[in-house]
C-alpha positions as CSV (number, residue, x, y, z in Angstrom):
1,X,115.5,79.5,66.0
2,X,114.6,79.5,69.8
3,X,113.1,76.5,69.7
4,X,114.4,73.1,71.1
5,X,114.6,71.0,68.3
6,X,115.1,67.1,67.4
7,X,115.7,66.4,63.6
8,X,115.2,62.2,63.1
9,X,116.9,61.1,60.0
10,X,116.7,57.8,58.7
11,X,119.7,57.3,56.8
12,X,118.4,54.1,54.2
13,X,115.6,56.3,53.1
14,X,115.3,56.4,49.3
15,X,117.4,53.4,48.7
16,X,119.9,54.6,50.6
17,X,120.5,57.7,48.9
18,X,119.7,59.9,51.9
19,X,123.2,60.1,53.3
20,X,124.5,63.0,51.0
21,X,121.1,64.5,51.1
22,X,121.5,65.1,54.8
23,X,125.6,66.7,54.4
24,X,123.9,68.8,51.8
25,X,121.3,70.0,54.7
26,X,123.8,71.2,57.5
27,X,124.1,74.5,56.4
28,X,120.6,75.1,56.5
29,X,120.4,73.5,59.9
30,X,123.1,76.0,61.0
31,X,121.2,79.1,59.5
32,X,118.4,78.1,62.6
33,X,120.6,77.7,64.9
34,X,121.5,74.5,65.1
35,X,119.8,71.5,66.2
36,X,119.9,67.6,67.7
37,X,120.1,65.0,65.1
38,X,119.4,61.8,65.8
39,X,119.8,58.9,63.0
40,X,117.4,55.4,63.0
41,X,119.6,52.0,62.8
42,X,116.2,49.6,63.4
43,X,112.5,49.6,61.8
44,X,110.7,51.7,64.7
45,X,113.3,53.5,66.0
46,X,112.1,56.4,64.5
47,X,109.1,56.4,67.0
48,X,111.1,55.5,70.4
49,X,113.5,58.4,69.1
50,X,109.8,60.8,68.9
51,X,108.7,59.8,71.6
52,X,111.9,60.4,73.8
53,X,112.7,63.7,72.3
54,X,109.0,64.6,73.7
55,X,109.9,63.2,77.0
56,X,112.5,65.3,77.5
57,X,110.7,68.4,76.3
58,X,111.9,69.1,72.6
59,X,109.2,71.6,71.1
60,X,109.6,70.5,67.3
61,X,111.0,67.1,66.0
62,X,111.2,67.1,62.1
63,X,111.5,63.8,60.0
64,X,113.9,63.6,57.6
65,X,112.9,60.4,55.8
66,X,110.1,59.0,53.6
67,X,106.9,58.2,54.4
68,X,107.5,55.6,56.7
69,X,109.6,57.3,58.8
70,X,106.8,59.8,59.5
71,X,104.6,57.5,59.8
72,X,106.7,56.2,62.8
73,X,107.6,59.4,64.0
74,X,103.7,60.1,64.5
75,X,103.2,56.8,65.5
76,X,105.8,58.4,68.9
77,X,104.5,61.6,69.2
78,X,100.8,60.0,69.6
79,X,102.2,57.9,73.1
80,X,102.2,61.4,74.9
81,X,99.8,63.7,76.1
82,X,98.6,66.2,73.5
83,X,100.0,69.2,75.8
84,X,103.3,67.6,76.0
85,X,103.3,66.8,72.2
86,X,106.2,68.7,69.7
87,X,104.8,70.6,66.5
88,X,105.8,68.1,63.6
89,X,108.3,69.1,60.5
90,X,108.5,66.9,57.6
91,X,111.4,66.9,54.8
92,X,110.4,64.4,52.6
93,X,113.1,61.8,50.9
94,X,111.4,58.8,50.6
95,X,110.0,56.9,47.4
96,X,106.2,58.4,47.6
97,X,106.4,61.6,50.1
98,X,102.3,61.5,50.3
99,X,102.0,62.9,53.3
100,X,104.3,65.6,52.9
101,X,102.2,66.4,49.1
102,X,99.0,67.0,51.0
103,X,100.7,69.4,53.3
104,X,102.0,71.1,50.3
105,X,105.3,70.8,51.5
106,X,108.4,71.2,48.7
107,X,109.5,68.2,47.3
108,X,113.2,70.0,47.3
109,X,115.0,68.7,50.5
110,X,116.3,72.5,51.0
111,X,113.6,73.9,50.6
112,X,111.3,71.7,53.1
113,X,113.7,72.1,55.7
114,X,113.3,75.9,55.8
115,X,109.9,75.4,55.9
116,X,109.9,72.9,58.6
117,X,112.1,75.6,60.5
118,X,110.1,78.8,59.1
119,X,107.0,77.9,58.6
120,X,103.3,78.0,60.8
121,X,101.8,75.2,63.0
122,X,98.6,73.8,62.4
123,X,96.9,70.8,63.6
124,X,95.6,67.5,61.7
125,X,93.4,64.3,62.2
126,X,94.8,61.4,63.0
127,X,93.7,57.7,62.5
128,X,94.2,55.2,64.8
129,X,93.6,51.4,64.1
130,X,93.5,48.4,66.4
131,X,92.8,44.7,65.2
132,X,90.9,41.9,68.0
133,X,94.6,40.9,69.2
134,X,95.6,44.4,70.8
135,X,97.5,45.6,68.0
136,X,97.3,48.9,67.1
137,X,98.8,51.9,65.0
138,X,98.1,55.6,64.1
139,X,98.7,56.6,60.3
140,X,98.6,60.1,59.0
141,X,97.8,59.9,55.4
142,X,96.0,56.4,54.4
143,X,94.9,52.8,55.5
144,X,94.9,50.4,53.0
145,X,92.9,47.0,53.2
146,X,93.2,44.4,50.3
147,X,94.7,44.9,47.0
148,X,95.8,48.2,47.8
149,X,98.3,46.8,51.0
150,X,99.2,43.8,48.8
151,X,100.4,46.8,46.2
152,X,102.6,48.2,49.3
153,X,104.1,44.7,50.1
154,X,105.0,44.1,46.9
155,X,106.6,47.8,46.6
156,X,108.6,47.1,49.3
157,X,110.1,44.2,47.2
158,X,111.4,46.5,44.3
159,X,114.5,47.7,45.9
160,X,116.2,49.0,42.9
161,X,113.2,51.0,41.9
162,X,111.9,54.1,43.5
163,X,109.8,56.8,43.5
164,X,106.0,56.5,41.5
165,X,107.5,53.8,39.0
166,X,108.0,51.4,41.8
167,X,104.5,51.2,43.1
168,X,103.1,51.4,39.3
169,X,104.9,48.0,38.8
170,X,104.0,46.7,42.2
171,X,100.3,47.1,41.1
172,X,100.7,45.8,37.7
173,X,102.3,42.4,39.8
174,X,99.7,42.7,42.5
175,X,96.9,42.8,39.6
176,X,98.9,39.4,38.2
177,X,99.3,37.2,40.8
178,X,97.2,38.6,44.1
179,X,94.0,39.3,42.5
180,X,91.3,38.1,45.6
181,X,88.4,40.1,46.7
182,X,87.5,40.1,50.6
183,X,83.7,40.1,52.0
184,X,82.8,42.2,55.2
185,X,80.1,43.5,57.6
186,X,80.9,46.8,58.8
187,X,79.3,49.4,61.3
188,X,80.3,52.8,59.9
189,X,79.3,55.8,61.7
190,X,76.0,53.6,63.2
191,X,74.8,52.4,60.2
192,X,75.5,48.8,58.6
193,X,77.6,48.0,55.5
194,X,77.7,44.5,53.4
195,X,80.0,44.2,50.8
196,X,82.3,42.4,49.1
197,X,85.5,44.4,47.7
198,X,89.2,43.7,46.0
199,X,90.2,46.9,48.0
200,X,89.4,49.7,50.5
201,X,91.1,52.7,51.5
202,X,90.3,55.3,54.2
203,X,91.9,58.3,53.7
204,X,92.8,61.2,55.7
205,X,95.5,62.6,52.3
206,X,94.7,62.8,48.9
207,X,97.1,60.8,47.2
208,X,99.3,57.3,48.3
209,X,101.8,55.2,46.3
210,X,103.8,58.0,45.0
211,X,101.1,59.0,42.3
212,X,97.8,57.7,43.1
213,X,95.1,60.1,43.9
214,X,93.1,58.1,45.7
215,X,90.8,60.8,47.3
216,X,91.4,63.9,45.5
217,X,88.6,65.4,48.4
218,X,90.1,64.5,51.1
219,X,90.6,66.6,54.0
220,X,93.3,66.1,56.8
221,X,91.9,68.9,59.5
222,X,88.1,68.3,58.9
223,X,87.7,65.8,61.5
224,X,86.1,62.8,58.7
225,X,87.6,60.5,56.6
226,X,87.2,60.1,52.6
227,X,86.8,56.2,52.2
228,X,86.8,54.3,48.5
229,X,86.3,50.9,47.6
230,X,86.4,48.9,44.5
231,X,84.1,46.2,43.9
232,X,85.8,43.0,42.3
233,X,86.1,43.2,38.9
234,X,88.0,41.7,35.8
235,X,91.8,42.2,35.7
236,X,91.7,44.2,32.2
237,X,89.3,46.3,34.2
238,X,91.4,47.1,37.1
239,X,94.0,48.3,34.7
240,X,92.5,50.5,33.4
241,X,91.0,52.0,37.3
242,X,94.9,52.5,38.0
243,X,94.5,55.1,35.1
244,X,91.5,56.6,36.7
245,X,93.3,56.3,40.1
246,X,96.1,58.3,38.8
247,X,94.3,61.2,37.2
248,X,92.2,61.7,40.1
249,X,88.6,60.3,38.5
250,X,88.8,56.6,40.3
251,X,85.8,57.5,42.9
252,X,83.8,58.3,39.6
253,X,84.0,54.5,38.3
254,X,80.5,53.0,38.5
255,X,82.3,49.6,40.2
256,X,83.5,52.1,42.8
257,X,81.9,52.8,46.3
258,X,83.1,56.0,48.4
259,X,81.7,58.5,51.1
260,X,82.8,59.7,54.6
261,X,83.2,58.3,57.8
262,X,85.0,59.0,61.4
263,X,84.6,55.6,62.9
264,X,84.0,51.8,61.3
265,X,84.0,48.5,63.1
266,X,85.3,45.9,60.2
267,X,84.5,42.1,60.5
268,X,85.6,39.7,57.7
269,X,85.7,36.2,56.8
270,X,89.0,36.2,55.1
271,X,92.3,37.8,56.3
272,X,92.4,41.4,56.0
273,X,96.0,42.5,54.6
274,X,96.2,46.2,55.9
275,X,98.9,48.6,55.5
276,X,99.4,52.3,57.4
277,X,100.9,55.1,55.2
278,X,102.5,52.5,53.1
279,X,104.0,50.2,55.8
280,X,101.9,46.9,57.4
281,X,100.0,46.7,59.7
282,X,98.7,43.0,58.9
283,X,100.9,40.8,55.8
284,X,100.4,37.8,53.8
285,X,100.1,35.4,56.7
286,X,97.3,37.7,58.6
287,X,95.0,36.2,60.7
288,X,93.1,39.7,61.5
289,X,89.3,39.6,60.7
290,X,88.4,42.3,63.0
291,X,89.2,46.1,63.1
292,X,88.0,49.5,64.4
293,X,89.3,52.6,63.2
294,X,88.8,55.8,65.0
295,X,89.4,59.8,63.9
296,X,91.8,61.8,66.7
297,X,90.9,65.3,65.4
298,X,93.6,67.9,65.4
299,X,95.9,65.5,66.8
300,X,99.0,66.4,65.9
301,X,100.4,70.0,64.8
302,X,102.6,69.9,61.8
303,X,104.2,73.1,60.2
304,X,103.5,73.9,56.6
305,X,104.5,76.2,54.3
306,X,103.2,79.8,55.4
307,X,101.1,80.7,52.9
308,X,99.5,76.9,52.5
């Protein structure tokens, strides 16, 4: 391995189960020649520790964490110039791994390494985000707005769960207790949208929440979103969407809308709750009613398996 690499490892990943998951991974390291580890102690160190390694002219950083921690690390490599930006591995340890299931990356911690070491570069989309009070974040796999972030706040609640079970639950609690719908005026790729909605995703992966495929059609290098919204309806209803939602056929369900977009301008009366690959952008106590969201085509190169 000739190439100057960073591996970022956040150590709480998994509920804390990552720390003999990483001693099991030196070898490997060692097989390629070695490389610089750095570990996260603070939520978004992970994307000053990206962000650095490209500053000083590491070629290939690869995340060693769940999906949040790739989220942050893209969230780094995004604040330099493409030219000056390292090819991205992903071993995936975390509770959902979505991003790395799209890239059809193993979900073997052994095996992901060699291909984030072995395997070939190619770029994706990005999606970037900014609310009317300057904030702003990229995300790699999905943005979530409604019900579906209220799903990821609760998630992040269940500490002694992990994996798909903890989001199903999360969903059956969000379903209970933060059951409110959201009405909007959007400008999507010039054209004007009115609606009212418990939730709407726009994805750039398939699948989010460990399980859910959420937009089985999606596309990460084809330079448009997949977006899906559901339309309020009863609570016994919704139940029985997270089934649909789970085999793949939710964007089928006549209280379902979905299509394609690269850009969208959001206004809405209420709060939007948001989340970014599974981590918030806006919580609870939002007081965002205004977003744009924007498509960065081949943004960032991430190595896959070979033959993917």
């Amino acid at each position: 391995m000739t190439r100057k690499t960073k591996l970022i490892f956040n150590p709480i990943a998994n509920t804390r189960r990552a720390w003999p998951i990483a001693a099991l991974l030196q070898p490997i390291v060692q097989e390629f020649g070695g490389c610089d580890w750095s570990g996260t102690v603070y939520p978004t160190h992970a994307a000053e520790l990206a962000q650095t390694a490209a500053e000083e002219g590491y070629e290939h950083v690869i995340a060693l964490g769940g999906d949040g921690t790739v989220h942050e690390v893209v969230n780094g490599l995004m604040q330099v110039p493409a030219d000056h930006r390292p090819t991205l591995g992903i071993v995936p340890i975390g509770s959902g791994n979505d991003i790395a299931f799209r890239l059809g990356i193993s979900p073997h911690p052994e095996t992901a390494l060699r291909q984030a070491f072995g395997g070939q570069p190619k770029p994706i989309d990005i999606g970037m985000v900014h609310n009317e009070h300057g904030q702003s974040k990229y995300w790699a796999n999905t943005l979530g707005i409604g019900f579906d972030a209220i799903i990821n706040i609760r998630a992040k609640q269940l500490t002694l769960l992990q994996g798909f079970p903890k989001y199903l639950i999360a969903a059956i609690q969000s379903i209970l207790f933060n059951y409110t719908s959201f009405n909007f005026t959007a400008e999507l790729d010039g054209r004007t949208w009115q609606e009212t909605l418990l939730m709407l995703v726009i994805a750039n992966g398939i699948r989010e929440g460990g399980g859910f495929l959420i937009a089985p059609q999606a596309s990460q290098d084809d330079e448009l979103f997949d977006y899906i919204g559901v339309k309020p309806i009863s609570r016994p209803r919704m139940l029985h969407a997270m089934t649909r939602f789970i085999n793949g056929t939710g964007h089928t369900l006549p209280y379902s809308v979905n299509g394609r977009l690269s850009s969208l301008t959001l206004h809405s009366r209420e709060p939007l709750i948001i989340h970014c690959d599974g981590e918030i952008f806006t919580g609870l106590q939002s007081v965002t009613h205004e977003i744009t969201v924007n498509l960065l085509p081949a943004a960032i190169q991430v190595i896959r398996p070979a033959a993917h």
